[in-house]
C-alpha positions as CSV (number, residue, x, y, z in Angstrom):
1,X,10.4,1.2,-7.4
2,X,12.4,4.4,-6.4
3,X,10.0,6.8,-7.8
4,X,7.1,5.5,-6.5
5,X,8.4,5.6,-3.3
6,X,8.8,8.8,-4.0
7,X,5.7,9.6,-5.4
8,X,4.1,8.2,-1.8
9,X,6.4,10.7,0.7
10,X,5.2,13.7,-1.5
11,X,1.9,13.1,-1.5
12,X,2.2,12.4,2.2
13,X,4.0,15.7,2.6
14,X,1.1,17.2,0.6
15,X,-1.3,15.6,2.8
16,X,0.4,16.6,6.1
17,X,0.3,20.2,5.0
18,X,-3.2,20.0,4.0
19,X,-4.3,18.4,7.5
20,X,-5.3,14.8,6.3
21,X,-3.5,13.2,9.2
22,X,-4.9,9.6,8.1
23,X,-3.9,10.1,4.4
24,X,-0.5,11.3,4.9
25,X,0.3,8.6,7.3
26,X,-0.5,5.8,5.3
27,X,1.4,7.1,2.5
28,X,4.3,7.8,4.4
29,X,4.0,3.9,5.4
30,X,3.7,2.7,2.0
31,X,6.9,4.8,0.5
32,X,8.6,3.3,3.5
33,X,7.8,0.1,2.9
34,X,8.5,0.5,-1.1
35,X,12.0,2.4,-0.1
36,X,13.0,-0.7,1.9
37,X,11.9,-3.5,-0.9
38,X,13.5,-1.2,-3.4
39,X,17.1,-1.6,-1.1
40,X,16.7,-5.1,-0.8
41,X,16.5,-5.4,-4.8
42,X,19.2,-3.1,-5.1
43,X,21.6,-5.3,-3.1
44,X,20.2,-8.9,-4.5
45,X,21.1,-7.4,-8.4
46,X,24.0,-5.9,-7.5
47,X,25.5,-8.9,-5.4
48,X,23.9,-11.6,-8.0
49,X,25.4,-9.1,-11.2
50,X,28.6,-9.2,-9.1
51,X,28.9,-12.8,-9.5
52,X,27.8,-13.4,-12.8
53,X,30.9,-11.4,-14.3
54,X,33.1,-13.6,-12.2
């Protein structure tokens, strides 16, 4: 989920510098959108992980 949040802010970064203003901006909204779902994962496995050792 990391890299293709990733993969969405460089091609955003690409688009930027190419001048596709619409393009860039969606995929800067989609690898922010993927970043945040990919924290929220990280905390549920880690917290539910947690708890199974215990």
């Amino acid at each position: 989920m990391l890299h293709y949040a990733v993969v969405f802010l460089v091609i955003a970064l690409i688009a930027a510098v190419f001048g596709f203003g619409g393009i860039a901006a969606s995929a800067v909204g989609i690898a922010k959108i993927l970043f945040v779902v990919f924290l929220v994962l990280a905390v549920v496995s880690f917290l539910f992980g947690r708890n199974r050792r215990l």
